[in-house]
ROVEX-118654 format. One record per residue (C-alpha): residue number from 1; x, y, z. Coordinates in nm, 3 decimals, decimal comma. Layout:
N
bapa:xx:yy:zz
NUM:X:Y:Z
...
END
This chain:
387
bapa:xx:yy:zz
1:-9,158:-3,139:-5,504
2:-8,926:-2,808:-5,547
3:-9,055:-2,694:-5,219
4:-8,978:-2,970:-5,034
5:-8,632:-3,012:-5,197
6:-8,566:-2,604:-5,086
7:-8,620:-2,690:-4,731
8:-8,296:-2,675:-4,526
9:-8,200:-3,025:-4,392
10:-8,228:-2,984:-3,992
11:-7,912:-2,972:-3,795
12:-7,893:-3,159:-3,481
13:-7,628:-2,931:-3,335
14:-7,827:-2,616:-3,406
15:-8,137:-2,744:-3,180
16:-7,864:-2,879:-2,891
17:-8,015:-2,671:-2,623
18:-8,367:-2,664:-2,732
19:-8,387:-3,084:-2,813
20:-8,154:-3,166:-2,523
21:-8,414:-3,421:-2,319
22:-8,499:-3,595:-2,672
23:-8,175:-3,681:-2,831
24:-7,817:-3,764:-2,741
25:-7,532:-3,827:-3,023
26:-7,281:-4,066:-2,937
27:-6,961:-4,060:-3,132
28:-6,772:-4,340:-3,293
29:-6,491:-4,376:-3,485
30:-6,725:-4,468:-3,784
31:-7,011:-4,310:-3,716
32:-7,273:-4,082:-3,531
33:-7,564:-4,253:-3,352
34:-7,850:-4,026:-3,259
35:-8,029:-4,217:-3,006
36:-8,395:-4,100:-2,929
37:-8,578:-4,098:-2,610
38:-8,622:-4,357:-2,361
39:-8,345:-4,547:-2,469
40:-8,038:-4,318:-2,440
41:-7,934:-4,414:-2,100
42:-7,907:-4,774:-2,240
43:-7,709:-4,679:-2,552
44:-7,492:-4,397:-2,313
45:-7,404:-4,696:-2,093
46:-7,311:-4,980:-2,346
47:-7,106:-4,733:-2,593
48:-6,900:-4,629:-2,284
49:-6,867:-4,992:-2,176
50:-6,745:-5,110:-2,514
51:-6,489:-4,780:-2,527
52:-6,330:-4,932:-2,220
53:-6,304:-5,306:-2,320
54:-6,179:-5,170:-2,652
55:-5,922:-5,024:-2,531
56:-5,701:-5,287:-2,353
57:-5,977:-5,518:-2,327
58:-6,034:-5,417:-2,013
59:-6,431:-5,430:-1,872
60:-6,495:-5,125:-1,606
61:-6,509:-5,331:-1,323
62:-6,154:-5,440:-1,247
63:-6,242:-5,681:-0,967
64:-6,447:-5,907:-1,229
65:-6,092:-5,954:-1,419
66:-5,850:-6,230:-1,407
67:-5,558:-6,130:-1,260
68:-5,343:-6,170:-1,545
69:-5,544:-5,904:-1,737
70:-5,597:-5,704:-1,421
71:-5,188:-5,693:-1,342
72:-5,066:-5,652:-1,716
73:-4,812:-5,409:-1,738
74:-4,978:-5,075:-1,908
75:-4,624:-4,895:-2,040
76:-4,304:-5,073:-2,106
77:-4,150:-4,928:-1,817
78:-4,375:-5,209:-1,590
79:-4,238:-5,490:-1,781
80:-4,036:-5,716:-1,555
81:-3,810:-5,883:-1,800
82:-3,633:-5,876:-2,117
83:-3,519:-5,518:-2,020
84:-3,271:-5,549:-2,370
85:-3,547:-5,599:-2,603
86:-3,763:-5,323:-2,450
87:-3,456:-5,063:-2,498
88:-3,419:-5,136:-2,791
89:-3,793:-5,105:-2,891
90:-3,808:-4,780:-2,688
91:-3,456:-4,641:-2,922
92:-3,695:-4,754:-3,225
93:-3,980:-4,520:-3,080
94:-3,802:-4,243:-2,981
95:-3,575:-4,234:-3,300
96:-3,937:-4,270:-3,517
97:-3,774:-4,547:-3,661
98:-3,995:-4,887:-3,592
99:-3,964:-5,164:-3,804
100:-4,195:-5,469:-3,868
101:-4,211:-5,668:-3,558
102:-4,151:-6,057:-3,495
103:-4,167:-6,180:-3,130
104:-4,143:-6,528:-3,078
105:-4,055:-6,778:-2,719
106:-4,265:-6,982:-2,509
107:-4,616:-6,888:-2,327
108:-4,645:-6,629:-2,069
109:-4,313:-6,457:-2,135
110:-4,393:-6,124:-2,213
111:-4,445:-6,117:-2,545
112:-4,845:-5,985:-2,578
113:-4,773:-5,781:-2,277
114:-4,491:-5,613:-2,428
115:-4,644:-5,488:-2,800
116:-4,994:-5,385:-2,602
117:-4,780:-5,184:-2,388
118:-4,601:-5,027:-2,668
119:-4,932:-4,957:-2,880
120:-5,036:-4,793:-2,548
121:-4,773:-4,559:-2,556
122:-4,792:-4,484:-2,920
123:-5,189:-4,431:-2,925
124:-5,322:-4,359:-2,604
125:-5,626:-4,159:-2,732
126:-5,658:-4,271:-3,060
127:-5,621:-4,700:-2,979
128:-5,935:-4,793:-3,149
129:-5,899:-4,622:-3,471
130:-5,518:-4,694:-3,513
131:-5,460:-5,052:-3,364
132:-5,611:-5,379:-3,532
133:-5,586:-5,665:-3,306
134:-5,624:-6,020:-3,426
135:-5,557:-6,359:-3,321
136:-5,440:-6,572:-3,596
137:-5,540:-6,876:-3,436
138:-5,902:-6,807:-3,496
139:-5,837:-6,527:-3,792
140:-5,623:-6,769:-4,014
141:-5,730:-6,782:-4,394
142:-5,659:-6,595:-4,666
143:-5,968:-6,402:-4,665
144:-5,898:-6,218:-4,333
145:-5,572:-6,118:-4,514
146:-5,751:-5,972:-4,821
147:-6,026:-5,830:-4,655
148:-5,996:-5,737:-4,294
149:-5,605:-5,675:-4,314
150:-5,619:-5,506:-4,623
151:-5,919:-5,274:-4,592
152:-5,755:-5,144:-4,244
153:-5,393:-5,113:-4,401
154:-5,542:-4,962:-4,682
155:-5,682:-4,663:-4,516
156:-5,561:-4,325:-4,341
157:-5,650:-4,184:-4,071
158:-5,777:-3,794:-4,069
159:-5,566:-3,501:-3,927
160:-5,332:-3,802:-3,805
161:-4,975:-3,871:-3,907
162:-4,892:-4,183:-3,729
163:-4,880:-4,498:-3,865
164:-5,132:-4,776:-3,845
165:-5,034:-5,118:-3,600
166:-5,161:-5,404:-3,712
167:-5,125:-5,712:-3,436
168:-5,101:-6,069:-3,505
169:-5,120:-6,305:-3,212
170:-5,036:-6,667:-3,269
171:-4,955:-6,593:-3,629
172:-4,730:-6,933:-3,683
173:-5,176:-7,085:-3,687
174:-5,197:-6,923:-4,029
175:-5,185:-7,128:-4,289
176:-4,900:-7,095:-4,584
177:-5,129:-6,908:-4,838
178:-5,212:-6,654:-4,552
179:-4,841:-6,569:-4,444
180:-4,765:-6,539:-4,860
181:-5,066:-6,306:-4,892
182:-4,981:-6,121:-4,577
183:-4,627:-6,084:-4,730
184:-4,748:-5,861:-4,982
185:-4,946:-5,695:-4,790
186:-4,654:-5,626:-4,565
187:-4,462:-5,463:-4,826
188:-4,709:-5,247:-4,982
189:-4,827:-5,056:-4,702
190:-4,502:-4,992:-4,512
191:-4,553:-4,618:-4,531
192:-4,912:-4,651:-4,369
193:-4,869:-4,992:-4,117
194:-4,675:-5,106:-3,889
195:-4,710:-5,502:-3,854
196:-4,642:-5,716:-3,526
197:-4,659:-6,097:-3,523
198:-4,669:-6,328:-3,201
199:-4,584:-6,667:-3,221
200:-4,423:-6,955:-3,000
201:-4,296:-7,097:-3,304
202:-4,046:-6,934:-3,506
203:-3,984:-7,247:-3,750
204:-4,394:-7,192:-3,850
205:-4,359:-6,869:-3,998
206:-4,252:-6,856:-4,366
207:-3,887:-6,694:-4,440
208:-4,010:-6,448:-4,651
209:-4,248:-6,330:-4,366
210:-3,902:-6,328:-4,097
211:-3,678:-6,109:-4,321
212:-3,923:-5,869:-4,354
213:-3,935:-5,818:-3,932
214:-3,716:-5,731:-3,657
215:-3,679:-6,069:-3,432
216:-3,692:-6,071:-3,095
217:-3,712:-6,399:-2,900
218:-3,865:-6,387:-2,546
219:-3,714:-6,666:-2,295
220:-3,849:-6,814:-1,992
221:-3,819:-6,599:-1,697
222:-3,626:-6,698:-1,381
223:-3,752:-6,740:-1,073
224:-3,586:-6,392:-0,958
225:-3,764:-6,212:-1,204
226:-4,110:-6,348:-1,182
227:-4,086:-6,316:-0,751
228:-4,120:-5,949:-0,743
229:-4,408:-5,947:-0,962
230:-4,607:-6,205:-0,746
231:-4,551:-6,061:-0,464
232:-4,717:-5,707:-0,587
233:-5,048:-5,932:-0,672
234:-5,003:-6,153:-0,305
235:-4,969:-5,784:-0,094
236:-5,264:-5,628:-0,366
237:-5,503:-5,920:-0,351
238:-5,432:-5,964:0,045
239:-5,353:-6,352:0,002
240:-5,189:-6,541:0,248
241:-4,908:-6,730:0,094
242:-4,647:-6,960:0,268
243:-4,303:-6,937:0,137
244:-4,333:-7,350:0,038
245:-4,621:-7,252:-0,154
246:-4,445:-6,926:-0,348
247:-4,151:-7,200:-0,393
248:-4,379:-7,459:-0,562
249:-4,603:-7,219:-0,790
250:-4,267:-7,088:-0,923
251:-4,127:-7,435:-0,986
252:-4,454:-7,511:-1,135
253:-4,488:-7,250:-1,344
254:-4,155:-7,295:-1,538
255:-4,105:-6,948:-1,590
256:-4,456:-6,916:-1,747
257:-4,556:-6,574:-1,555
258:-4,935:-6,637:-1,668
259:-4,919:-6,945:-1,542
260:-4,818:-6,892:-1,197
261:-5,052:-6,567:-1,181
262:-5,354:-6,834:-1,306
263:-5,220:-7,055:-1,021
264:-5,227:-6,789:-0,756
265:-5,539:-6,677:-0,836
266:-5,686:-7,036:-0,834
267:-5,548:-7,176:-0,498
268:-5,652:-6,834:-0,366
269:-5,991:-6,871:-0,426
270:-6,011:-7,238:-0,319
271:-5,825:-7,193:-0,005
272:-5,778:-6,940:0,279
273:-5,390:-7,026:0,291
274:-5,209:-7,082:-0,017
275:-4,900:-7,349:0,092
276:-4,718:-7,620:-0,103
277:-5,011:-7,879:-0,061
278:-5,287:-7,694:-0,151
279:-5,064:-7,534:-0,495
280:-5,037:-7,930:-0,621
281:-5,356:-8,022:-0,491
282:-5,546:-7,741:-0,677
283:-5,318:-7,809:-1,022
284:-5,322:-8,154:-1,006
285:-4,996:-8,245:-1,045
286:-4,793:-8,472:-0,826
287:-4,597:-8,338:-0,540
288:-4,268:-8,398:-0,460
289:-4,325:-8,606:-0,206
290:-4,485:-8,848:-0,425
291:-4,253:-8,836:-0,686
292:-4,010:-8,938:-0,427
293:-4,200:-9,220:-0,309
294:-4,242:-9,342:-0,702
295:-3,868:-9,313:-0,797
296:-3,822:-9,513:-0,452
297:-4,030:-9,776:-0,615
298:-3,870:-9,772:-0,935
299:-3,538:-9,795:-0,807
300:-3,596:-10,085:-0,590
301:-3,912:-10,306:-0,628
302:-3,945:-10,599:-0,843
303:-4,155:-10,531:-1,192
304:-4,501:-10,669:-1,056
305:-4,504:-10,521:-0,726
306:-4,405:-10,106:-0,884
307:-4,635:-10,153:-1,176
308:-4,934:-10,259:-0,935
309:-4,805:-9,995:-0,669
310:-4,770:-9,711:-0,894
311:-5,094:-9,783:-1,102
312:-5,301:-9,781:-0,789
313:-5,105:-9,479:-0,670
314:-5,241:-9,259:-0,976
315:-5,544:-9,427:-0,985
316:-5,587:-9,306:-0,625
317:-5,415:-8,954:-0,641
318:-5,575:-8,877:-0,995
319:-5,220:-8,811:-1,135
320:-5,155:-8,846:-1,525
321:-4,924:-9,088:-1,625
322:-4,740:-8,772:-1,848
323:-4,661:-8,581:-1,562
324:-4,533:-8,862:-1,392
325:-4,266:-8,914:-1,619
326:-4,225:-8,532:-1,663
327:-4,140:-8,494:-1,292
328:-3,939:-8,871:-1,279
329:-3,679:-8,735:-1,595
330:-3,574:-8,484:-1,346
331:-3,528:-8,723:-1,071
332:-3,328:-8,956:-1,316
333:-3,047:-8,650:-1,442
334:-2,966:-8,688:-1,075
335:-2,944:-9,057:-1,035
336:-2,602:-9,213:-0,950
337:-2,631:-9,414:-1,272
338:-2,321:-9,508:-1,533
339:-2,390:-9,240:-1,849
340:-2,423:-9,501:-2,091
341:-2,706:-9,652:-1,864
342:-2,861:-9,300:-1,768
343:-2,840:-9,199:-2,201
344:-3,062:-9,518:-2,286
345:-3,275:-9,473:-1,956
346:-3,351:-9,125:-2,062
347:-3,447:-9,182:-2,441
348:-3,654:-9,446:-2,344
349:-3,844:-9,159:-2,111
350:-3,850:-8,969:-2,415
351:-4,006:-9,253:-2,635
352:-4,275:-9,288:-2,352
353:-4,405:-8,954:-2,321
354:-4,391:-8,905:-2,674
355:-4,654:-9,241:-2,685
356:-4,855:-9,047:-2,447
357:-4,861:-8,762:-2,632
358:-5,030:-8,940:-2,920
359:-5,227:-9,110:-2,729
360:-5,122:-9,448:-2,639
361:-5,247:-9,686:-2,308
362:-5,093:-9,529:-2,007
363:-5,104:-9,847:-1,844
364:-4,891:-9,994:-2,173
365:-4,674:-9,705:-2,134
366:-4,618:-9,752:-1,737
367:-4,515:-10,116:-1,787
368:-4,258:-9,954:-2,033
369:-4,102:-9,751:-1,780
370:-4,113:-9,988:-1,528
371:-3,928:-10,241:-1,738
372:-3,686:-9,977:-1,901
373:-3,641:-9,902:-1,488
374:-3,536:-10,225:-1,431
375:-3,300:-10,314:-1,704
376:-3,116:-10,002:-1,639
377:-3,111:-10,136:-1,248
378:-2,949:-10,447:-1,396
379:-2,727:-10,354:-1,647
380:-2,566:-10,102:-1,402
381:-2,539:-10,384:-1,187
382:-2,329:-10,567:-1,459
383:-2,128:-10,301:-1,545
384:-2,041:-10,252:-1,141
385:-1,936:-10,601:-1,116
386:-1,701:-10,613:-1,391
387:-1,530:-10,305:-1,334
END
């Protein structure tokens, strides 16, 4: 026993040149892996393939990507919107000066895109060990707050100043008890963590949890913002697009830039040309054309012959009652219609699709707006004849 304990442990970087066809190390944040053998190309290739996707997500073949992770702006120079909220983040940066984070709007406007740019910048080398990403959506209980949050906020780093980033995406899914738990959290490891939440809600997120950020709230994008951006994935992808069919996935995509690059990248792959018939055919939602033809109806048939008319019209088409009267409430802000006829038309609209929404008969609910159609038709009629 004494002998074997004097032995001197062998080093694996003393016998590099001599063991150099037996073992590789790969190196990990955590750990060293000595892999022996036949099976070090297969390790070599699936640490290097997880180093990529862990950094950005990204796999190493770009072509395999959708487009909205393959076009994602990289710094927050790329981003094509919200150039005041980027400024000021960038003044945070360079004055060393970030605060807790709080970015909240509707989908696709920038708001991932933006913080993954800006951890980018902060940690390009070192992304793995200083960045913990999670979606709160999936990652919503108390636990992950006391465990995974925790344990990472918890710790430093070696030989590294920076602060941690901790990202939470859809954080207005956790439930109360996480968002109070995280608000501890929040304040005892200010000196070590930086935290960013994502939500679409701001009213979901607990006060406590908003007075301890800096709130940003990311709008819809116009039409003139999101055009340059398509157009660098039309001329990169070499799709042939039709300017009706750029004009209808923009007004389909309702400043939702994910959207419209999902779009894109769908009617491109279905069809050689991408116009405006093959955009609502490949979405499924009713074109304008046919939205015509149903306000037509609505405006001037009797009550049997629009509800037949327009049910066999959807049944035909495939079109969902909901976007029907999504697409018909901007028809009806444009109607020639008395105001106190057009107010009760319009919260009778609202009434329907809110029916819809919880899951009512869409036939029930088409005989709704058909009838709320034609009492508006007659009381404007009334109020015409007496004036």
């Amino acid at each position: 026993m004494p002998e074997k304990e004097s032995e001197e442990p062998m080093e694996v970087g003393s016998n590099e040149k001599d063991n150099n066809d037996d073992v590789i190390v790969v190196s990990s944040s955590d750990a060293e892996v000595a892999v022996v053998g036949e099976d070090k190309d297969k390790s070599a290739k699936s640490s290097s393939s997880s180093s990529k996707s862990g950094k950005g997500g990204k796999s190493g073949d770009a072509s395999l990507l959708p487009w909205v992770e393959k076009y994602r702006p990289a710094v927050l120079g790329d981003l094509i919107s919200h150039q005041d909220i980027t400024s000021t983040i960038q003044k945070f940066i360079d004055m060393d000066q970030l605060p807790h984070l709080l970015f909240y709007g509707p989908p696709g406007t920038g708001k991932t895109s933006t913080i993954l740019a800006l951890v980018k910048q902060l940690y390009p080398k070192d992304y793995q060990s200083q960045v913990l990403e999670l979606n709160a959506s999936d990652d919503r209980g108390i636990n992950v707050v006391r465990e995974t949050i925790v344990g990472f906020a918890s710790t430093r780093t070696m030989f590294n100043k920076k602060f941690k980033f901790v990202i939470l995406d859809e954080a207005d899914a956790m439930t109360n008890d996480a968002q109070n738990a995280l608000r501890r959290v929040m304040e005892k490891y200010t000196e070590n963590t930086r935290f960013c939440l994502i939500c679409n809600y701001l009213s979901k997120i607990i006060p406590a949890i908003q007075s301890r950020c800096t709130r940003f709230r990311f709008g819809p994008l116009s039409a003139d913002q999101m055009m340059p951006r398509i157009q660098h994935v039309i001329d990169s992808e070499n799709v042939t697009v039709t300017e009706d069919g750029l004009n209808a996935i923009l007004s389909l995509a309702t400043g939702d830039m994910r959207r419209s690059l999902n779009i894109l990248q769908s009617c491109a792959t279905a069809y050689k040309t991408v116009d405006e018939e093959s955009v609502y055919i490949c979405t499924g939602n009713p074109s304008k054309q046919d939205i015509n033809s149903i306000v037509q109806w609505l405006l001037n048939k009797d009550f049997s012959s629009c509800v037949d008319g327009i049910h066999d019209f959807c049944s035909i088409k495939g079109y969902s009652l909901q976007d029907i009267v999504t697409q018909v409430h901007l028809y009806c802000v444009k109607i020639d219609f008395p105001h106190s006829v057009k107010c009760k038309l319009l919260s009778k609209m609202a009434d329907i699709e809110e029916r819809l929404l919880g899951g009512a008969s869409e036939f029930l609910q088409l005989t709704a707006l058909v009838a709320s159609f034609t009492s508006a038709r007659h009381e404007a009629i009334e109020l015409a004849a007496t004036s």
